[in-house]
N, C-alpha and C positions, 0 to 999 in steps of 0.2 A: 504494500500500500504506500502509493507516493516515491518508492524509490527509484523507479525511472524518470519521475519528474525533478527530485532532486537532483540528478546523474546530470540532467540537461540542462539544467538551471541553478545557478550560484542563487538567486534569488527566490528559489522553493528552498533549497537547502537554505537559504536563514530562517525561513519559517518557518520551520520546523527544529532548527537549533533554538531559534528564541520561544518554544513552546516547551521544548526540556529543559532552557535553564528557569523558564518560568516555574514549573510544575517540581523541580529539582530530582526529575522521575530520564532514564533517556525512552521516551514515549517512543523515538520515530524507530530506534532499533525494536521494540516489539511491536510497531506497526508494518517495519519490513521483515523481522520473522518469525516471529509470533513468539511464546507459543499461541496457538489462533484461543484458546479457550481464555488466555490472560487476559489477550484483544477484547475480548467481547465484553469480559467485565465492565458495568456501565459506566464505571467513575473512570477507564481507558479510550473505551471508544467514542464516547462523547468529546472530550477534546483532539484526539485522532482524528475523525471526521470533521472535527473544526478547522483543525491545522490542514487537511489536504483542500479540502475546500478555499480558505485561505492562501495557499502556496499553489492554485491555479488561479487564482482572485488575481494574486500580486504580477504574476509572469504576464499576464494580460494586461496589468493596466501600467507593468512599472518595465515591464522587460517592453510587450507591444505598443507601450505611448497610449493606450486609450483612456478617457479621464470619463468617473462614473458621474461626473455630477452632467455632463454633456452626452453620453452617452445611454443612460440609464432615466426614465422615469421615476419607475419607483424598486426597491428590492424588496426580498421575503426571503423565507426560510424555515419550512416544517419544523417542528416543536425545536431541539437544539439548534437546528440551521437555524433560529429566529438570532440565534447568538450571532452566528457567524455573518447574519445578513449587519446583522447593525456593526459588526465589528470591521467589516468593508465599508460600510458609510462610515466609518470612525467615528460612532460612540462609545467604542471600547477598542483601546488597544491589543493589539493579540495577545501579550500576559494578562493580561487582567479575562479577556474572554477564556483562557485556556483554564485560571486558577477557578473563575465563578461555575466554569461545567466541569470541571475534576467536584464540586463541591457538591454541583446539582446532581451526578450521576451518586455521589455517597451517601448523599440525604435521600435519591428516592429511592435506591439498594435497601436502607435501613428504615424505610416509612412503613414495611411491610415485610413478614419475614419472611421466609424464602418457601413456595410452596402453598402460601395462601392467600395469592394473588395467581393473576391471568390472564392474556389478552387474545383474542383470536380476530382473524379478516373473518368476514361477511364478501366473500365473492359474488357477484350478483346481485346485489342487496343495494338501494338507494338508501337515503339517509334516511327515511319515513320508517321504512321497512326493517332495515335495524335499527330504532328504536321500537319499535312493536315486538319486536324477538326481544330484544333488551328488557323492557317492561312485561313480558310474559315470563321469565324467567329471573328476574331476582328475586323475589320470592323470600321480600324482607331484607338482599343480602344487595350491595354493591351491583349493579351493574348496567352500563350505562355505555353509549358512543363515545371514543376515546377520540376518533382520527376520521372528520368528512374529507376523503381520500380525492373523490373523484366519483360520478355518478352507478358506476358499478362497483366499487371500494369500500367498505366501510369497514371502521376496525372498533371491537366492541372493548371495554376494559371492565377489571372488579374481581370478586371476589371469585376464587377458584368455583367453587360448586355452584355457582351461577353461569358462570362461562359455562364451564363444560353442559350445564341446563341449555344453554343456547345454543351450541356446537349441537347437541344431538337432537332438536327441532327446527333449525335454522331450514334444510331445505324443504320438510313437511310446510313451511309457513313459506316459502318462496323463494329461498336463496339458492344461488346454485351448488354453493358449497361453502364451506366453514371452516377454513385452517388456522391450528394453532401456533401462537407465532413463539419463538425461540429467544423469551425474557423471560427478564430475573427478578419482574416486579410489576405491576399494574398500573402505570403507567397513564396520567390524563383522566383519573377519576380522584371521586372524593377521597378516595384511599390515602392518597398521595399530601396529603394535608400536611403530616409533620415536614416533610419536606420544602411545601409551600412556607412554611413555618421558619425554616432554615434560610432557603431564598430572599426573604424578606429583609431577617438579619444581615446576610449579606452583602444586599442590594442596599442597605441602607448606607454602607461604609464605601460605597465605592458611586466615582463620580459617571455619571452619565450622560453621554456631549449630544447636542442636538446634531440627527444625523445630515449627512451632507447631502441626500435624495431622501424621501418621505419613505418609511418601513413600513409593512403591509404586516399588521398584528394578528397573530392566531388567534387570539380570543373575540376580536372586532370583525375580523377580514375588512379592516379601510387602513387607509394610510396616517401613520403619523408622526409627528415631525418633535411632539412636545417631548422632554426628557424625564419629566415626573409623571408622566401617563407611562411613556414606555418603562420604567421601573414598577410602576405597579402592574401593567398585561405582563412584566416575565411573573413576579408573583403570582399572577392568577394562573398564568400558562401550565404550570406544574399539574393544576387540579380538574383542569376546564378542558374542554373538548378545542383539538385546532381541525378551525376551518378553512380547509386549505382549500377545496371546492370554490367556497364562496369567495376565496381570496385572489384564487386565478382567477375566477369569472368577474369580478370588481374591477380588476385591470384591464380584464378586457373590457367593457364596459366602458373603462374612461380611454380606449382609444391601444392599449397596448396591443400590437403583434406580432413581437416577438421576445420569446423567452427565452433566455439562457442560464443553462445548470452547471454550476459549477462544481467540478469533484465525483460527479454519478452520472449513472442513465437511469436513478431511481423516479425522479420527479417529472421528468419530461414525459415519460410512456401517459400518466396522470394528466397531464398538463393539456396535451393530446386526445384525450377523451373528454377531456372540459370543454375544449375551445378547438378544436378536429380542424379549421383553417389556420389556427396560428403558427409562425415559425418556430421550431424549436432548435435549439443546439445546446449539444451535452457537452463541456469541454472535459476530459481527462488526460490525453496523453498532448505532448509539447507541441505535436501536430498540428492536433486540432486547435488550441490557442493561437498558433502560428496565424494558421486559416483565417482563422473569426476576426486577428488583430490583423491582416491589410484589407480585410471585407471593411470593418470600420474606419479604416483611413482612409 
């Protein structure tokens, strides 16, 4: 992960050196060779995915000349990407965004102990529809729409014996199918509260610059620019459903058509079912930022 883009670029490899001596951890050596089960721990792959996100961020706008405040409307970023989106508009430095999700992946690891939380996709399932599974099946217990993915996407969250309640009526009530996803915590439900709890504390001690393009909030899906609203949507983000659905269709709306992903080809397939005309581009390997940075010149 990331280590062909470092190879290519002196300026991935600083992003990623200044995320290990931020976190005082070396992150990028078990993001290039695991072990893959260390990787996945939440309090690793949260700032991981930050830092490679980031160190295509940078090769694009510092190696290829493009400037986001001329080039970009507005950014966003699925529940953690929300970090990385504001930390490319520079409301957070990349230590500070690296030490606030090494903090959020520990606080939502320990909000819930291991085994009695849950999350699973709703394949097939619009958001109406899973919430109707959702609410057929807590049953007193946790469980609720975690992630409005995309109009066939929905990802449910809560307490174990309600999930798996949900998992084995999902397609009796109309889903195509119901897979369960491979976390260590339940993730975007009320579960998650001591966590939000933790967030709070921490967001309190750390400054938050008004970002240089408007950031598209998972809790709101609109744009926003203020720095004491964005300090409280990441607080709420932890507990509250992200709307990511509503947040690409928002932009398109106000005129956006084209999206670029940076670090995955997770978002874009999504993005693509939103909004089926708009451009997408996924940048990961040097190449493809190559590309994208003389298309914008």
């Amino acid at each position: 992960m990331g280590a062909a883009l470092a190879a290519a670029s002196r300026t991935a490899q600083d992003v990623f050196d200044e995320v290990d001596e931020a976190l005082g951890q070396n992150l990028f050596r078990l993001m290039r060779e695991g072990p893959d089960d260390e990787l996945k721990l939440t309090e690793n792959a949260q700032p991981a995915i930050m830092a490679h996100s980031i160190a295509v961020f940078r090769v694009l706008t510092r190696d290829g000349g493009v400037d986001l405040k001329k080039a970009a409307s507005f950014v966003a970023g699925h529940s953690l990407g929300e970090y990385s989106a504001l930390c490319a508009a520079r409301s957070f430095d990349v230590a500070t965004t690296a030490k606030l999700l090494k903090l959020r992946g520990q606080a939502m690891q320990q909000a819930v102990p291991v085994g009695q939380g849950a999350m699973a996709a709703l394949l097939g399932a619009d958001f109406a529809l899973a919430q109707r599974i959702a609410d057929a099946t807590a049953e007193g217990e946790v469980c609720t729409v975690a992630n409005d993915n995309d109009p066939s996407q929905i990802v449910i969250s809560g307490a174990k014996g309600a999930i798996d309640r949900a998992m084995a009526i999902a397609k009796e009530m109309g889903a195509k199918r119901a897979v369960p996803l491979p976390v260590s915590a339940p993730f975007h439900c009320p579960l998650m509260q001591p966590a939000a709890e933790a967030m709070q504390d921490a967001l309190s001690y750390v400054v938050v610059g008004a970002p240089v393009v408007p950031v598209f909030a998972n809790v709101t899906a609109q744009p926003e620019t203020d720095p004491d609203k964005i300090r409280d949507q990441l607080v709420e983000q932890v507990t509250a459903m992200v709307r990511w659905r509503e947040s690409v269709a928002n932009m398109s709306a106000a005129g956006v058509e084209e999206f670029v992903e940076f670090g995955g080809k997770v978002l874009g397939p999504m993005v693509k079912r939103i909004v089926p005309d708009a451009r997408v581009t996924s940048l990961v390997a040097i190449e493809d930022i190559e590309t994208l940075a003389k298309e914008i010149a």
